[in-house]
C-alpha positions as a printed NumPy array, in Angstrom:
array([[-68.343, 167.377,   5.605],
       [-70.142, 170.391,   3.742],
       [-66.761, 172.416,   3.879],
       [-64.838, 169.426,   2.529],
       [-67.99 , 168.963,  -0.713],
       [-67.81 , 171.611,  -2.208],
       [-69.311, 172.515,  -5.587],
       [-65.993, 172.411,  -6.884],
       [-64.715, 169.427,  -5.479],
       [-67.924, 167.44 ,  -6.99 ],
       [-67.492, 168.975, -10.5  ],
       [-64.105, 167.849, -10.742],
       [-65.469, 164.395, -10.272],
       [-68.435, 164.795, -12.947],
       [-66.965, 163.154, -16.229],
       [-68.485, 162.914, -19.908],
       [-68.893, 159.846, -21.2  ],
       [-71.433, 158.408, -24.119],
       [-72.858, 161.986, -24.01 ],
       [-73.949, 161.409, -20.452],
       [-72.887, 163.714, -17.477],
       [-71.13 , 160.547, -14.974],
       [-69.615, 159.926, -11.714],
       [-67.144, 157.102, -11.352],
       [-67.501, 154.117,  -8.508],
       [-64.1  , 155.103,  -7.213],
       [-65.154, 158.975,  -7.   ],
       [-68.006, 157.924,  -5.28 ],
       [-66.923, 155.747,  -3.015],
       [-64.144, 158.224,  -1.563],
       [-66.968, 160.966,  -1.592],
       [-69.215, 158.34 ,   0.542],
       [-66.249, 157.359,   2.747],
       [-66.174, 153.699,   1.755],
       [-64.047, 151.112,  -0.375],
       [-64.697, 151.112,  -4.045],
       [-65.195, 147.37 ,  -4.016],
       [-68.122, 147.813,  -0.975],
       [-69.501, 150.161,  -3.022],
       [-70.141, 147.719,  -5.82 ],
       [-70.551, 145.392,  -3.75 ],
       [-73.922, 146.809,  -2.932],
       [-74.926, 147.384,  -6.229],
       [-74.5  , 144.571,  -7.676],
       [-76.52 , 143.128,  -4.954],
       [-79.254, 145.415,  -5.222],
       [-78.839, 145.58 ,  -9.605],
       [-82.267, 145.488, -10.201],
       [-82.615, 149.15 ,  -8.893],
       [-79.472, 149.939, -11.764],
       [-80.764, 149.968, -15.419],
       [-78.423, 150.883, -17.844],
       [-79.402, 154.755, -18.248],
       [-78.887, 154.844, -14.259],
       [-75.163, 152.757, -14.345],
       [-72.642, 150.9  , -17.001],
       [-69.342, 149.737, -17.205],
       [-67.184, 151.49 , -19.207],
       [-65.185, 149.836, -21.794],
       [-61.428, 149.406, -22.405],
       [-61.16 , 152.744, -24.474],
       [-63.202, 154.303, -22.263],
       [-61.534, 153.2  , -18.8  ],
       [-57.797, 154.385, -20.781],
       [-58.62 , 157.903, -21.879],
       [-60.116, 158.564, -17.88 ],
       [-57.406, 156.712, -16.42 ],
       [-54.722, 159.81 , -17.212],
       [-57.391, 162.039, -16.111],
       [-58.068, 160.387, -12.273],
       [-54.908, 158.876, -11.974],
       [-55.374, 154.89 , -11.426],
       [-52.535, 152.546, -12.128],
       [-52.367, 150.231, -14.925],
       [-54.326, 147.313, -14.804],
       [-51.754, 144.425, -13.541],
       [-49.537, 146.377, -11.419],
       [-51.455, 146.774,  -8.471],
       [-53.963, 149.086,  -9.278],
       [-57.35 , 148.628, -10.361],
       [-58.005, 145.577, -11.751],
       [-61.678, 146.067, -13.31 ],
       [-63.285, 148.393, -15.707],
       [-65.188, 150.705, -13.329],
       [-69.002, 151.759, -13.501],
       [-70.528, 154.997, -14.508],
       [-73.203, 156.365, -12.65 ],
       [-75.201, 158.787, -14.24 ],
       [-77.564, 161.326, -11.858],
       [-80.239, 158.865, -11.525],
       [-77.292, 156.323, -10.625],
       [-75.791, 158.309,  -8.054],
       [-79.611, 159.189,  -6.67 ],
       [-80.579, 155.657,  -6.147],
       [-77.056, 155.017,  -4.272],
       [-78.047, 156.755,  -1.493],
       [-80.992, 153.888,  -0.736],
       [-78.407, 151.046,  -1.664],
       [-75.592, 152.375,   0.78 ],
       [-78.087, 153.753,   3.564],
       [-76.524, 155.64 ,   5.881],
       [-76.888, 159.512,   7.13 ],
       [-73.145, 160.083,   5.148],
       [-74.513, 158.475,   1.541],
       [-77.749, 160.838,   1.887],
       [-75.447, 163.723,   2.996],
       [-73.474, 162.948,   0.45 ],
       [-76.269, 162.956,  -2.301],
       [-77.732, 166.027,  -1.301],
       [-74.701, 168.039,  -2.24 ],
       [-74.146, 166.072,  -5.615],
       [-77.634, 166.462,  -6.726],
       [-77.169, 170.266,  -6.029],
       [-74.082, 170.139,  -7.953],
       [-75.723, 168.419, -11.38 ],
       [-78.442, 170.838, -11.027],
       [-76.145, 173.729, -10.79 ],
       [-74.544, 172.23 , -13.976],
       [-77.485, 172.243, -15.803],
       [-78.138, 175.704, -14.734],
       [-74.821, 176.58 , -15.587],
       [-75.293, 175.211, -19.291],
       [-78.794, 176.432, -19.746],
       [-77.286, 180.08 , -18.994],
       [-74.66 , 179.722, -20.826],
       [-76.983, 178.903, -24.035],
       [-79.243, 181.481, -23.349],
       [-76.219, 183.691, -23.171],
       [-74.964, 182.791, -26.442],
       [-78.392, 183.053, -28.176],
       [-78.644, 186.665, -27.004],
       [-75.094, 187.352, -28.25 ],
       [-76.077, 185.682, -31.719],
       [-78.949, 188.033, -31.777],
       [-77.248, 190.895, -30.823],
       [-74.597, 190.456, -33.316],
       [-77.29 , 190.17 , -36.008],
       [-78.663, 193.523, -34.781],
       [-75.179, 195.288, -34.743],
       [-74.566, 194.032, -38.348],
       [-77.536, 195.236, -39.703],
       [-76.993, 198.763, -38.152],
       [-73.374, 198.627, -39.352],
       [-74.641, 198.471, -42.802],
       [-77.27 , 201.578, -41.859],
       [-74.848, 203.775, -40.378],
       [-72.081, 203.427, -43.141],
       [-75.413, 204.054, -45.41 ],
       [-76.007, 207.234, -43.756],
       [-72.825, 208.534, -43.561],
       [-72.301, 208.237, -47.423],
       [-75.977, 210.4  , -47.317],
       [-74.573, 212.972, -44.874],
       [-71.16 , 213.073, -47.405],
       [-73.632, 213.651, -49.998],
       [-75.417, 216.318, -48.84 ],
       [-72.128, 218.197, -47.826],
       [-71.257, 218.352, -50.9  ],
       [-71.965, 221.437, -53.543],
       [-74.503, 220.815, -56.182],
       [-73.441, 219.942, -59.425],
       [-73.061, 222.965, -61.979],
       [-73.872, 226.184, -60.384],
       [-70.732, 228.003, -58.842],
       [-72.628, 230.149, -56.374],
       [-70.401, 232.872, -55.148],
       [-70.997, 235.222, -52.161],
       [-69.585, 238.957, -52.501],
       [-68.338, 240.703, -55.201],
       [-67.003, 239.219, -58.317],
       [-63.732, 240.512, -60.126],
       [-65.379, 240.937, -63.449]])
């Protein structure tokens, strides 16, 4: 099961939605090895453990723009037939107690690794670019200082004004 979760195959599953980092119940439920309705199943029976920063339901708009991006057949052919729920990292944690079973905490494990690594990820990546900023601001100002100095060097290589200094003897 490790081989078969990797980072990878988690972050693929990791959506943004509302400015919140999100697994869907389908997702989950393959990852967990159950049906997607047993899945909810159990948490709606346990809902009290699900406030609404930890799981929602995503609306119409939101359930069409994600449906080209997992796949899912319309609604009415078939397919799925409700708006699915988001599970945000706190969601997904508390899962593992509503599902209970060696697989769901197996499961966890590797997706709380994976937001973590996320976050890592991002915080690097900002740290990155704030060192980049700062070293272009550094660079800019020494562009200026080096053209500046170059215009002194050209300066100094050049004769002085008035005097024609010659070396040798003169014709006259």
């Amino acid at each position: 099961m490790k081989n078969a979760l990797t980072l990878q195959t988690i972050q693929q599953k990791i959506y943004l939605v509302r400015g919140h980092k999100v697994m869907i119940d389908r997702d989950l439920a393959e990852l967990y090895g159950v049906e997607t309705k047993q899945l909810n199943r159990s948490v709606k029976r346990n809902i009290t453990r699900f406030p609404s920063d930890f799981l929602f339901l995503l609306t119409r708009e939101e359930a069409q723009s994600l449906r080209c991006q997992f796949g899912t057949s319309k609604i009415g052919r078939g397919g799925q037939r409700y708006y699915p729920y988001a599970f945000t990292e706190q969601g997904v944690a508390m899962l593992s107690s509503v599902l209970n079973s060696e697989r769901a905490v197996q499961v966890n494990i590797q997706i709380m690794r994976t937001f973590t690594r996320l976050r890592e990820m991002i915080s690097n990546n900002k740290e990155l670019a704030g060192k980049l900023v700062e070293l272009e601001k550094k660079v800019g100002n020494h562009d200026h200082h080096i053209a500046l100095l170059f215009v002194a060097i050209k300066k100094l290589m050049e004769p002085p004004p008035g005097k024609d200094k010659r070396i040798g003897f003169s014709a006259n």
